[in-house]
PDB file of N, CA, C and O in Angstrom:
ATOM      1  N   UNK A   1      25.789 104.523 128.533  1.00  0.00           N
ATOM      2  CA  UNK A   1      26.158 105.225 129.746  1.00  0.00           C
ATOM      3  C   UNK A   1      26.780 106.565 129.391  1.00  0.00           C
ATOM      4  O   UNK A   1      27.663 106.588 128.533  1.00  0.00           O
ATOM      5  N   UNK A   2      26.340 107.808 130.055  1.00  0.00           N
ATOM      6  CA  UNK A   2      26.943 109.309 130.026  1.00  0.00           C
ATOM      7  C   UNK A   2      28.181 108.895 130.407  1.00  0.00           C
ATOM      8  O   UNK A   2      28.981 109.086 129.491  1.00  0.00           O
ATOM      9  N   UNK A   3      28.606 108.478 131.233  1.00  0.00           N
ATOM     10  CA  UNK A   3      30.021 108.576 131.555  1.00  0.00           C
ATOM     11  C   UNK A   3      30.794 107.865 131.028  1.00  0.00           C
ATOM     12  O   UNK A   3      31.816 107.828 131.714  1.00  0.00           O
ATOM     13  N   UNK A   4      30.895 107.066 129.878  1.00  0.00           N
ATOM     14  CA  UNK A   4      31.754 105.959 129.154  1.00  0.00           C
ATOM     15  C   UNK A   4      32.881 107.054 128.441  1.00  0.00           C
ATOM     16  O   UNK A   4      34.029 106.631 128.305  1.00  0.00           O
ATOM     17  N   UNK A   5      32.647 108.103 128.099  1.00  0.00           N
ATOM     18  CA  UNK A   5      33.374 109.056 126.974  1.00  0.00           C
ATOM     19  C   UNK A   5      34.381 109.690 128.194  1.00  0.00           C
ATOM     20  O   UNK A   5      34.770 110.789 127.797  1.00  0.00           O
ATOM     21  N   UNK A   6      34.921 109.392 129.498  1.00  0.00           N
ATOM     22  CA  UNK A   6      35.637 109.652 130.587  1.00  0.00           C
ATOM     23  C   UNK A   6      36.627 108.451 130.767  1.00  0.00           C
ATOM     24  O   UNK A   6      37.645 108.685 131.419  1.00  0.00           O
ATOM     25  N   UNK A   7      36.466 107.345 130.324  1.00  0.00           N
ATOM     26  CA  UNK A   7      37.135 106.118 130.112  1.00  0.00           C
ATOM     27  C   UNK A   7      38.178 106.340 128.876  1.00  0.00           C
ATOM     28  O   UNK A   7      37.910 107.068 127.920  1.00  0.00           O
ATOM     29  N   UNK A   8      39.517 105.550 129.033  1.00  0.00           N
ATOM     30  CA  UNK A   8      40.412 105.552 127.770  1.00  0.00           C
ATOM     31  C   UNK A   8      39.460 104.120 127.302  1.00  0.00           C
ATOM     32  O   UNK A   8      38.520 103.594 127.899  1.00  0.00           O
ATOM     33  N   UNK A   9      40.103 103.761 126.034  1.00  0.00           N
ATOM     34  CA  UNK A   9      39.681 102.468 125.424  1.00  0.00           C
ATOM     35  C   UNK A   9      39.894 101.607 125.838  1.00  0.00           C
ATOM     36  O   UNK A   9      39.117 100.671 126.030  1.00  0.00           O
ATOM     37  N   UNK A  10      41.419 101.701 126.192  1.00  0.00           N
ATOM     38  CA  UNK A  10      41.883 100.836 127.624  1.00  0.00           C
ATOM     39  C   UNK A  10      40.937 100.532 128.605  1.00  0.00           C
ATOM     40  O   UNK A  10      40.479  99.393 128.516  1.00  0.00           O
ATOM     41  N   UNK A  11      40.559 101.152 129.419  1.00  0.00           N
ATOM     42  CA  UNK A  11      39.367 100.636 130.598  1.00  0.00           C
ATOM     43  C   UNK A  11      38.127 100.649 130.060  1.00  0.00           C
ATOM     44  O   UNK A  11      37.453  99.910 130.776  1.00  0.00           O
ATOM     45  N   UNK A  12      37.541 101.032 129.296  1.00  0.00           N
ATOM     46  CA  UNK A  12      36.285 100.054 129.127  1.00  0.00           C
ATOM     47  C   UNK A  12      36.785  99.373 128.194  1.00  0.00           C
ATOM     48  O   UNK A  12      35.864  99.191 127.398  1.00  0.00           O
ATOM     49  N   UNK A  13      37.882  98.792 127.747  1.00  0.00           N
ATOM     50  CA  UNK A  13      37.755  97.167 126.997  1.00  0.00           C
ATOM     51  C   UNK A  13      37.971  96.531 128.646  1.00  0.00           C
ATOM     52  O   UNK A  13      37.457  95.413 128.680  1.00  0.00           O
ATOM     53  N   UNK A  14      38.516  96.878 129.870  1.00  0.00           N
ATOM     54  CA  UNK A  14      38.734  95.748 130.666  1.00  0.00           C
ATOM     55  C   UNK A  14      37.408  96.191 131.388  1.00  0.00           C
ATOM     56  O   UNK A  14      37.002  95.158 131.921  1.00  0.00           O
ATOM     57  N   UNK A  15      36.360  97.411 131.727  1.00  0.00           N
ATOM     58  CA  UNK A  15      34.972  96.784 131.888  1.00  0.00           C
ATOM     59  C   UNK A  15      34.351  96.141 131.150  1.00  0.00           C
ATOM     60  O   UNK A  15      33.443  95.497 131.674  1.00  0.00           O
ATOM     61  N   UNK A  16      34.516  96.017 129.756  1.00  0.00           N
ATOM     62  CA  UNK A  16      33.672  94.891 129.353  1.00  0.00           C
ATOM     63  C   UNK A  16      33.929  93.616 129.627  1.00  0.00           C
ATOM     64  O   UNK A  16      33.179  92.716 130.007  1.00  0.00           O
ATOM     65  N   UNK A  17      35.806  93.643 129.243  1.00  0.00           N
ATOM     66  CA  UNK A  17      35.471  92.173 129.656  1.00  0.00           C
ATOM     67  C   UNK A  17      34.915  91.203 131.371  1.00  0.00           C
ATOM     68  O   UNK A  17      34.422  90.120 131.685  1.00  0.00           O
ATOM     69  N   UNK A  18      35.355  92.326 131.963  1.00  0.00           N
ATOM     70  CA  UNK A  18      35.155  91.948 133.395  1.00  0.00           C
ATOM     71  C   UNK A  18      33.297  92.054 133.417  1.00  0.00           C
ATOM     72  O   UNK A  18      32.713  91.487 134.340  1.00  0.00           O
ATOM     73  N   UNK A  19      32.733  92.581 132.671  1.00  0.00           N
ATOM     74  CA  UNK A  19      30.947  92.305 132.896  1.00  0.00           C
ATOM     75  C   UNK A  19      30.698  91.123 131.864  1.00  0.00           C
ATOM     76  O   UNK A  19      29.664  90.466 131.986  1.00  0.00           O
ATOM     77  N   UNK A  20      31.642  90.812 130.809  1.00  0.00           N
ATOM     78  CA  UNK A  20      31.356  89.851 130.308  1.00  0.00           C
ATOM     79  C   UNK A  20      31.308  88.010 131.048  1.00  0.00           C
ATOM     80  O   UNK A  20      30.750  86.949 130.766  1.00  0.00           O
ATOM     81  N   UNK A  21      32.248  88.516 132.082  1.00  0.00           N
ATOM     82  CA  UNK A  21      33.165  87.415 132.635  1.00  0.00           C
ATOM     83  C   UNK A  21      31.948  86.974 134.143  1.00  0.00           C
ATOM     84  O   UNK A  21      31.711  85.887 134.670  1.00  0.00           O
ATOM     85  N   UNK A  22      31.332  88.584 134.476  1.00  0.00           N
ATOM     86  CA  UNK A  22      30.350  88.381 135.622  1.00  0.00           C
ATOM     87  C   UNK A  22      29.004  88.074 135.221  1.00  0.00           C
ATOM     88  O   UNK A  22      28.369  87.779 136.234  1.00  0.00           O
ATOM     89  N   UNK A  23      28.138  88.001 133.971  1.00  0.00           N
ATOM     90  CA  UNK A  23      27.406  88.085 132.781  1.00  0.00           C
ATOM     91  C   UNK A  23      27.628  86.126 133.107  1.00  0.00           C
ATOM     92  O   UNK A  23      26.972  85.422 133.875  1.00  0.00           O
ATOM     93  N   UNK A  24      28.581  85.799 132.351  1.00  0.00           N
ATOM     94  CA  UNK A  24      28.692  84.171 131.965  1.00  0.00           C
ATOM     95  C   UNK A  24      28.583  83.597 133.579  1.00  0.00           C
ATOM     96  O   UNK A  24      27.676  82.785 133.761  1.00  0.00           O
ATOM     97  N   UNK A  25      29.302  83.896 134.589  1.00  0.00           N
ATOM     98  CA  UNK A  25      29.238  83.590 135.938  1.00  0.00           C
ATOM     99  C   UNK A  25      27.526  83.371 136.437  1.00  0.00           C
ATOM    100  O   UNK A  25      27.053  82.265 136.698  1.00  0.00           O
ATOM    101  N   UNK A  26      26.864  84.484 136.489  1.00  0.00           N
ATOM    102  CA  UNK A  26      26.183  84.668 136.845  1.00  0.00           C
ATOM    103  C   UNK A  26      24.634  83.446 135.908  1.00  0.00           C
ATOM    104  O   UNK A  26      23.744  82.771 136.425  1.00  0.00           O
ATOM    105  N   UNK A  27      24.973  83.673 134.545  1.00  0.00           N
ATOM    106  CA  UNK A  27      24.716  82.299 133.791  1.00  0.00           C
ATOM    107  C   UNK A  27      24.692  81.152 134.723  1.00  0.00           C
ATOM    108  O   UNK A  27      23.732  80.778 135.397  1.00  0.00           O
ATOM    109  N   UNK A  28      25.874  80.647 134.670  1.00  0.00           N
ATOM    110  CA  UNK A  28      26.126  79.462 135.331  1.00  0.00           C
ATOM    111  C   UNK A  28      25.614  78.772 136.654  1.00  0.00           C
ATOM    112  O   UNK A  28      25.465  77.561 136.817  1.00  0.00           O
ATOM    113  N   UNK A  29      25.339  79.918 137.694  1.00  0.00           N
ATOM    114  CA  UNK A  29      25.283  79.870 139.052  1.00  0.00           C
ATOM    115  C   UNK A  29      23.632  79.460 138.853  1.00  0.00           C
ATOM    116  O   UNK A  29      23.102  78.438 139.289  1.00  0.00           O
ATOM    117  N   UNK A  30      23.136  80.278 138.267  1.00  0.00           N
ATOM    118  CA  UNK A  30      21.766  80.283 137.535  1.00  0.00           C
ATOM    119  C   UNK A  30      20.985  78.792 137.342  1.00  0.00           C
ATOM    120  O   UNK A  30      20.199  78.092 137.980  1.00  0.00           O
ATOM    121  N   UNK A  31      21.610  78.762 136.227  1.00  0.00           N
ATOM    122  CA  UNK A  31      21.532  76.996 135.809  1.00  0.00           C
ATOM    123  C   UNK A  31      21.953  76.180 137.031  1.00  0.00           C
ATOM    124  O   UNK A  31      20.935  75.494 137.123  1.00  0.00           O
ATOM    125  N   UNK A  32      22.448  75.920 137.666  1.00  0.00           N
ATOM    126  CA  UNK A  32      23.085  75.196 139.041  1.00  0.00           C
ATOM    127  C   UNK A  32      21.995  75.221 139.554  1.00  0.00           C
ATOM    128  O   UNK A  32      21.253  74.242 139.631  1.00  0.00           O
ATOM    129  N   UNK A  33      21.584  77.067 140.247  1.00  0.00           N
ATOM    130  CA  UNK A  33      20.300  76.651 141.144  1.00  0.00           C
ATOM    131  C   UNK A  33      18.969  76.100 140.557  1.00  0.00           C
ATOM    132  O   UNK A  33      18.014  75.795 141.272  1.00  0.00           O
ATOM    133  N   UNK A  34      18.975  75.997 139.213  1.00  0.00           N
ATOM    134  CA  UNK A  34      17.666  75.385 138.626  1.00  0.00           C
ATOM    135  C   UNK A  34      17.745  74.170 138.190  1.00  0.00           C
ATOM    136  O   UNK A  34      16.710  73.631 137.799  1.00  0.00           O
ATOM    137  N   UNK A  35      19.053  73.426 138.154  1.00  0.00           N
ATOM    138  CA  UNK A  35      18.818  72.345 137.072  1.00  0.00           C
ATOM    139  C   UNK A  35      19.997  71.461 138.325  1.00  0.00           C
ATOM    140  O   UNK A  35      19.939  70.249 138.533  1.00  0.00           O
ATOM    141  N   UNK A  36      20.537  71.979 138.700  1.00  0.00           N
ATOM    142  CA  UNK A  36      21.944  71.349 139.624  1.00  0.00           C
ATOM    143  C   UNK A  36      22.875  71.319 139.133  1.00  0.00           C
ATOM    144  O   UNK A  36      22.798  71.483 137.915  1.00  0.00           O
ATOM    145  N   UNK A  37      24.182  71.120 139.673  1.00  0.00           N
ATOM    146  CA  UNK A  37      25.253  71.094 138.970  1.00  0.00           C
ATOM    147  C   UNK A  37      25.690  70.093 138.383  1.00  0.00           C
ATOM    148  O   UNK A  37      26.850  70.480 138.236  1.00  0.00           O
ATOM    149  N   UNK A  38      25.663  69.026 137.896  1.00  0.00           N
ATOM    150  CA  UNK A  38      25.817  68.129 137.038  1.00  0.00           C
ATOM    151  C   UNK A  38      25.249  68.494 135.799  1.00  0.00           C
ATOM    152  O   UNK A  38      25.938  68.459 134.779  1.00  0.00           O
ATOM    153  N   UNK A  39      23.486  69.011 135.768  1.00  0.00           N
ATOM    154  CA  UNK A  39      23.504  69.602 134.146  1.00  0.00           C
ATOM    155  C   UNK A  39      24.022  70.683 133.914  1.00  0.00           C
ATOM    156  O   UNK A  39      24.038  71.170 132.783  1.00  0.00           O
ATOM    157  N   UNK A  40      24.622  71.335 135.122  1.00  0.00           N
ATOM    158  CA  UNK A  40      25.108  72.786 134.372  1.00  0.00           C
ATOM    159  C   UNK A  40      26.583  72.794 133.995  1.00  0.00           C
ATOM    160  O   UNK A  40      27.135  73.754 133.458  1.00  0.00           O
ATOM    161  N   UNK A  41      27.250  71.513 134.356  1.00  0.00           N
ATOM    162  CA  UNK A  41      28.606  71.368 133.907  1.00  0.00           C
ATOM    163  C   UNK A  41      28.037  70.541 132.211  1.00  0.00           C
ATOM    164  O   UNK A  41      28.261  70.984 131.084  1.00  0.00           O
ATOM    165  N   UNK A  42      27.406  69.480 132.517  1.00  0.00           N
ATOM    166  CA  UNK A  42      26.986  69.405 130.564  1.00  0.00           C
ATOM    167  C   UNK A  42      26.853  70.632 129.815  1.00  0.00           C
ATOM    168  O   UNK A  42      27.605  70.956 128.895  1.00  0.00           O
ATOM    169  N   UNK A  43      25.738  71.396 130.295  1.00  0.00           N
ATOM    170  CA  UNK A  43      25.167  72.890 129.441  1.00  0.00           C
ATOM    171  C   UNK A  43      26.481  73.619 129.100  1.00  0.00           C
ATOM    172  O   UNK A  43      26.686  74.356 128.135  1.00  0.00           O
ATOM    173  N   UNK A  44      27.583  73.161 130.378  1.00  0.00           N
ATOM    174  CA  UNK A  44      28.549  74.740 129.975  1.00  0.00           C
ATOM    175  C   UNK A  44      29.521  74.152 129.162  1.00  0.00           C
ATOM    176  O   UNK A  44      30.078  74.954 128.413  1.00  0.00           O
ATOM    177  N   UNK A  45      29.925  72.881 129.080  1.00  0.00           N
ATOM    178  CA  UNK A  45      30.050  71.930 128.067  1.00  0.00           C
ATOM    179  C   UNK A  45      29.862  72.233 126.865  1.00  0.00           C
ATOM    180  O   UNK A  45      30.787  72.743 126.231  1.00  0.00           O
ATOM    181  N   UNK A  46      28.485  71.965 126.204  1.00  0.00           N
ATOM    182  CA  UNK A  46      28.006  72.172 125.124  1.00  0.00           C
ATOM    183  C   UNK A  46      28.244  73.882 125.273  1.00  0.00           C
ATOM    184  O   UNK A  46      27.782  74.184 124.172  1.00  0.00           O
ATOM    185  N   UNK A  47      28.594  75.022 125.801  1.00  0.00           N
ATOM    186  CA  UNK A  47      28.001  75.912 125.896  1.00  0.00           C
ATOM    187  C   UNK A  47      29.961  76.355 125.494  1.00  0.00           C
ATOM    188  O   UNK A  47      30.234  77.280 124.729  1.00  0.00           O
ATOM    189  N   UNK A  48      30.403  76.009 125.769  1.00  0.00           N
ATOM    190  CA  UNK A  48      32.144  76.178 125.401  1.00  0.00           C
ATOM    191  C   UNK A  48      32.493  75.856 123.764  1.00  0.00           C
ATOM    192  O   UNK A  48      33.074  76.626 122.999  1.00  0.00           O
ATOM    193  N   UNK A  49      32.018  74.611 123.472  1.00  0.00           N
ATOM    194  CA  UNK A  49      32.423  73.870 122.635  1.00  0.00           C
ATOM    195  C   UNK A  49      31.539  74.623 121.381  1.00  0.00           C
ATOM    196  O   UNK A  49      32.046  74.855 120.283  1.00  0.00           O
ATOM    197  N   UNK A  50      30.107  74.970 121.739  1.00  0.00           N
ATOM    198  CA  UNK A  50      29.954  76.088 120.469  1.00  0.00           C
ATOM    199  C   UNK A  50      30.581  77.278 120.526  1.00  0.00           C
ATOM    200  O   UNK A  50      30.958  77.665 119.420  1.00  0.00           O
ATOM    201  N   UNK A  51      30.894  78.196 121.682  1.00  0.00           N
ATOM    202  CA  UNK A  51      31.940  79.379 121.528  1.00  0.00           C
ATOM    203  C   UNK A  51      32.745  79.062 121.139  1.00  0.00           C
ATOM    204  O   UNK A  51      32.905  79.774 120.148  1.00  0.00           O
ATOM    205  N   UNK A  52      33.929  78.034 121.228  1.00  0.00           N
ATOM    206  CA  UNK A  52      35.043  77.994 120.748  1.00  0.00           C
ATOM    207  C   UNK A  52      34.747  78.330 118.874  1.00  0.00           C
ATOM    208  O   UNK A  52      35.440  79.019 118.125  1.00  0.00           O
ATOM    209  N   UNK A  53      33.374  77.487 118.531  1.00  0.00           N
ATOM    210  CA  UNK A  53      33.666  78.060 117.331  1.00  0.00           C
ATOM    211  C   UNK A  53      33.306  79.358 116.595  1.00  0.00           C
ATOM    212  O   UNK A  53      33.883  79.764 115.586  1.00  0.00           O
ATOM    213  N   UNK A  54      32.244  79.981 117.244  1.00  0.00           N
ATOM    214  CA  UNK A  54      32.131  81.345 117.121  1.00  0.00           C
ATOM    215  C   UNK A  54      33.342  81.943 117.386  1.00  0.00           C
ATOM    216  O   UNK A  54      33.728  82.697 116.493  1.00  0.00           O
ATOM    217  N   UNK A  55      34.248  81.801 118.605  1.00  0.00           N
ATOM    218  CA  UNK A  55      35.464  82.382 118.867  1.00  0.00           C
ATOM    219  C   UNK A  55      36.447  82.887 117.746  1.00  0.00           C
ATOM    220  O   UNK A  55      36.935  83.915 117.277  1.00  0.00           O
ATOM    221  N   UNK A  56      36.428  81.256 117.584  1.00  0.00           N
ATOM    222  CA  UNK A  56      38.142  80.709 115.822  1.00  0.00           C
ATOM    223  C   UNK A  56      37.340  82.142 114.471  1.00  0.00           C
ATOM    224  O   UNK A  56      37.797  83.039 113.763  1.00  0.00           O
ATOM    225  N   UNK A  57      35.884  81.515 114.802  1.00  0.00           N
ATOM    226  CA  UNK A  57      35.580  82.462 113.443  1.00  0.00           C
ATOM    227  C   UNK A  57      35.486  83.709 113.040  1.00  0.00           C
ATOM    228  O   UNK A  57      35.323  84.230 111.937  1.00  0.00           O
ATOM    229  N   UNK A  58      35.679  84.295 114.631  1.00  0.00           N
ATOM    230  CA  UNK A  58      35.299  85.705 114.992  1.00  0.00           C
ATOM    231  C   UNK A  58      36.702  86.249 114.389  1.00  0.00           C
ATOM    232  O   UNK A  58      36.588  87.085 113.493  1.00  0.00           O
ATOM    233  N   UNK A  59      38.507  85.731 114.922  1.00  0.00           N
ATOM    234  CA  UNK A  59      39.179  85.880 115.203  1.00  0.00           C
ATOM    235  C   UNK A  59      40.183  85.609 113.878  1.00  0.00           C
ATOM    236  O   UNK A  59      41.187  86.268 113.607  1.00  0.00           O
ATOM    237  N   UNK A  60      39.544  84.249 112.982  1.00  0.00           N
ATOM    238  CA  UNK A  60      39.709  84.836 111.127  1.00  0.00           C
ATOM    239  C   UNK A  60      39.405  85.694 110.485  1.00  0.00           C
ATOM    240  O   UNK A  60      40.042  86.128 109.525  1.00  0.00           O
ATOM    241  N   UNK A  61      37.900  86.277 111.095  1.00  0.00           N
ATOM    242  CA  UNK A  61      37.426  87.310 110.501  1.00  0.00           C
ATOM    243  C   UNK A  61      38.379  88.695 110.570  1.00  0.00           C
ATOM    244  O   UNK A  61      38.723  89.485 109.691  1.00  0.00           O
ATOM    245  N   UNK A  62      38.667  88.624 112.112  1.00  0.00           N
ATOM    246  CA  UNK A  62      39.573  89.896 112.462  1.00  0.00           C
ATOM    247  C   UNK A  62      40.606  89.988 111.682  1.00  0.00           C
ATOM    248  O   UNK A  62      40.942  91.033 111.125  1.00  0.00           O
ATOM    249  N   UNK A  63      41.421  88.469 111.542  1.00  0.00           N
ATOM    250  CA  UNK A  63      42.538  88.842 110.890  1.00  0.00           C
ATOM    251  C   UNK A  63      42.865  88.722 109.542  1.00  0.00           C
ATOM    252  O   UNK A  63      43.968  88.649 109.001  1.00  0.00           O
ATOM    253  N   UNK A  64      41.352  88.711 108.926  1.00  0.00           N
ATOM    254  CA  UNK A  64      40.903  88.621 107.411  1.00  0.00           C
ATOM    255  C   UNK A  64      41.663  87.171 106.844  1.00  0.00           C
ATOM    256  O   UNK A  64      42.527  87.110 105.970  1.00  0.00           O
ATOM    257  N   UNK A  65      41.231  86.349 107.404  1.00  0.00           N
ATOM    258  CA  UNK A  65      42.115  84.771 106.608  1.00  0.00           C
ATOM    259  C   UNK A  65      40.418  84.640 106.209  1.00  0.00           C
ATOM    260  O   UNK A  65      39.415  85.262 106.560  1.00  0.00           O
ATOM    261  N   UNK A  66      40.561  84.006 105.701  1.00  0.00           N
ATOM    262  CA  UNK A  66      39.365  83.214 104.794  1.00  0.00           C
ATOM    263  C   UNK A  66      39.274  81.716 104.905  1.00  0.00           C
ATOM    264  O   UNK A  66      40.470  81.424 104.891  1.00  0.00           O
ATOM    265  N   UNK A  67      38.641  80.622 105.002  1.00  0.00           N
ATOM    266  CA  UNK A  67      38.827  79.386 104.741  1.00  0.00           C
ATOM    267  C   UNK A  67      39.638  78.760 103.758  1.00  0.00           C
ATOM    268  O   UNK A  67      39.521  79.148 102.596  1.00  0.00           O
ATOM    269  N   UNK A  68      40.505  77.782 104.055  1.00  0.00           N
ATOM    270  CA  UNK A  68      41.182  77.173 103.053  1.00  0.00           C
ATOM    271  C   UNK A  68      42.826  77.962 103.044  1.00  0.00           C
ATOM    272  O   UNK A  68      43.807  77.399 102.557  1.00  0.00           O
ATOM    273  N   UNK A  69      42.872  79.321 103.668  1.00  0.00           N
ATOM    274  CA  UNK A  69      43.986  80.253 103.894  1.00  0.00           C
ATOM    275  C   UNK A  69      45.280  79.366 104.561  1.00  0.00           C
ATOM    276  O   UNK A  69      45.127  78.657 105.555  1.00  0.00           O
ATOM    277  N   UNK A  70      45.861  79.437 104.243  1.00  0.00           N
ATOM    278  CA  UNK A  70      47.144  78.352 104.727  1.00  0.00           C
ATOM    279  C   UNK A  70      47.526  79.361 105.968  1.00  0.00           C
ATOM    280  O   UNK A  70      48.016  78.810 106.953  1.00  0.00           O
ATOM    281  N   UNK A  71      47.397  80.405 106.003  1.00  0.00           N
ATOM    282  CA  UNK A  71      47.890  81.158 107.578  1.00  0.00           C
ATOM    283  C   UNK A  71      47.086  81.227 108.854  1.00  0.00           C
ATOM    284  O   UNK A  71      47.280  81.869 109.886  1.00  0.00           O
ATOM    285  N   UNK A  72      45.795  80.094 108.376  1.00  0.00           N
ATOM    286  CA  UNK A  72      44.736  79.910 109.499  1.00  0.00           C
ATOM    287  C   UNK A  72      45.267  78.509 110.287  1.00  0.00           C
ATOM    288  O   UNK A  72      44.586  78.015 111.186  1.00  0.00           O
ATOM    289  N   UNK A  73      46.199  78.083 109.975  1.00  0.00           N
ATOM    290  CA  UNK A  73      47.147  76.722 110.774  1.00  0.00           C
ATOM    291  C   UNK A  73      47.395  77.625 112.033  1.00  0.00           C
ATOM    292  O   UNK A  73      47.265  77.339 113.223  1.00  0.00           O
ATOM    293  N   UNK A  74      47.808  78.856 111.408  1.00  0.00           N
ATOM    294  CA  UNK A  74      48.653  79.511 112.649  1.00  0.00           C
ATOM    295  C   UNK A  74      48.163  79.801 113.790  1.00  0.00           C
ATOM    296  O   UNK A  74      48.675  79.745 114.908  1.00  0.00           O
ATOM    297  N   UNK A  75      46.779  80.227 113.335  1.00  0.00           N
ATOM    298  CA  UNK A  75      45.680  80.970 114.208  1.00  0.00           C
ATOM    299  C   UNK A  75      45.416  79.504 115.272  1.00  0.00           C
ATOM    300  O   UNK A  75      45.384  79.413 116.499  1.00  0.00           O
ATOM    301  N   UNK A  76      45.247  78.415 114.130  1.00  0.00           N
ATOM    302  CA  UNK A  76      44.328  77.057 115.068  1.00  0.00           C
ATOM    303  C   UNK A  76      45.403  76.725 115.785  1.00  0.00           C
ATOM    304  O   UNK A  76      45.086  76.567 116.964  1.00  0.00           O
ATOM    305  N   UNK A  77      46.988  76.482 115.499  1.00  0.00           N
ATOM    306  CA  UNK A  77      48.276  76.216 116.597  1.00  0.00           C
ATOM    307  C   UNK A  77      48.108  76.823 117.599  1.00  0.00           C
ATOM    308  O   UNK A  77      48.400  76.461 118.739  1.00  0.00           O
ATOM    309  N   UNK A  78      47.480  78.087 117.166  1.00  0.00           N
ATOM    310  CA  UNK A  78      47.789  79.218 118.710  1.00  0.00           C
ATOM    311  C   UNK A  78      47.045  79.035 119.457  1.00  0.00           C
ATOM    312  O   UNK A  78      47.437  78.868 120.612  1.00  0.00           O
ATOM    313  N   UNK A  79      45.729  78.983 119.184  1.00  0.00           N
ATOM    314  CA  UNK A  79      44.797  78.597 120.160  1.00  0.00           C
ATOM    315  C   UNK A  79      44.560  77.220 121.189  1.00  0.00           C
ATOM    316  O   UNK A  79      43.815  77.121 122.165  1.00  0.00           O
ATOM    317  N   UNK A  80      45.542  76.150 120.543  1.00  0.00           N
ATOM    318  CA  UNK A  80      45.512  74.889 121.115  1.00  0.00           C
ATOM    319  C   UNK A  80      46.310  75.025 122.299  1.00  0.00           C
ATOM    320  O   UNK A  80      46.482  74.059 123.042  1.00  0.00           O
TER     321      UNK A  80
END
């Protein structure tokens, strides 16, 4: 977009997350009208439970722990 370089970093990190948030919504509603809502609460199910781990791994990466790092307790406490 031409106009993104008019934004601080501040507001487009909260447009992204807010298109990220209408993006997954819009997912969901999706699956509902095609499958019903009973499989789309399984799908989003399975569909959480693998983000969570892309999430943890994204979020070691950021804060450079490595596996086996004794300061990744901290990270997994926090998130619980």
């Amino acid at each position: 977009m031409a106009v993104l370089h008019l934004l601080s970093d501040a507001a487009k990190l909260k447009v992204l997350q807010k298109l990220m948030l209408y993006w997954d919504g819009q997912w969901y509603l999706k699956v509902v009208d095609r499958y019903g809502l009973e499989e789309a609460i399984a799908l989003n199910r399975r569909v959480r439970t693998a983000f969570g781990r892309i999430e943890m791994r994204t979020m070691l990466q950021a804060l450079r722990l490595g596996k086996g790092d004794a300061r990744c307790e901290f990270v997994i406490t926090a998130a619980e």
